[in-house]
C-alpha positions in Angstrom: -0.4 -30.4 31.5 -2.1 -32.3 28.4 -4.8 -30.1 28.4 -2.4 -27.0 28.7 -0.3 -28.1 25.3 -3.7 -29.0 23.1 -4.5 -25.4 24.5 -1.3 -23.8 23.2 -1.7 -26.5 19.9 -5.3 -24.2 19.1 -4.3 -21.2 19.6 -1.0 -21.4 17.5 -3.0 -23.0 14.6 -5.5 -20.5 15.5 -3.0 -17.4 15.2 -1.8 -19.2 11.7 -4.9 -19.5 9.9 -5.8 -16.0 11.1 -2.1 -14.8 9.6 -3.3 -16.4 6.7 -6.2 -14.8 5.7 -4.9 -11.1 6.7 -4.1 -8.9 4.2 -0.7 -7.9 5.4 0.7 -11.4 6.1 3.9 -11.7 8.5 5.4 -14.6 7.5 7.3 -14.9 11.1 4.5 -15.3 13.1 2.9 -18.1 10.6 6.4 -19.5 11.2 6.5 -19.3 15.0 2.6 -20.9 14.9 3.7 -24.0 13.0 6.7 -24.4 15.4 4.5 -24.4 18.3 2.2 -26.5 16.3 4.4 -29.2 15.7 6.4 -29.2 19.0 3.6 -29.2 20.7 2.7 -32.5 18.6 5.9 -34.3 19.1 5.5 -33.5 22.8 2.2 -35.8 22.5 3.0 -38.2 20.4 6.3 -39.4 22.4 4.0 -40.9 24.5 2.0 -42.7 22.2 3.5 -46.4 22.3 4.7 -47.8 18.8 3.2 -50.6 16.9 6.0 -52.6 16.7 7.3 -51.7 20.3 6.6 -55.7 20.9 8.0 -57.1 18.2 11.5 -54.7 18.8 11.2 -56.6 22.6 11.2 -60.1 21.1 13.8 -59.2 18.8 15.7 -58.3 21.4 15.4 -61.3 23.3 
């Protein structure tokens, strides 16, 4: 499933840079890209662990 979002991350970025250089941009679809883009980065990085995460426990504690 990890594989399958950094998939979707490429071609959205890749569908946004392409937008970008077109003549006749569509700002929509640059739009939709970036949203993919950056879901599809929050959907990663939730799992990522903080740097603090053990210093909130001992706080807690």
């Amino acid at each position: 499933m990890k594989a399958f979002k950094i998939l979707i991350m490429i071609l959205a970025i890749g569908v946004a840079l392409y937008e970008q250089v077109s003549e006749e941009k569509n700002i929509y679809i640059m739009i939709a890209a970036i949203v993919v883009f950056m879901y599809g980065m929050m959907q990663l990085s939730a799992k990522t662990p903080s740097k603090n995460q053990d210093k909130d426990e001992e706080d807690a504690e």
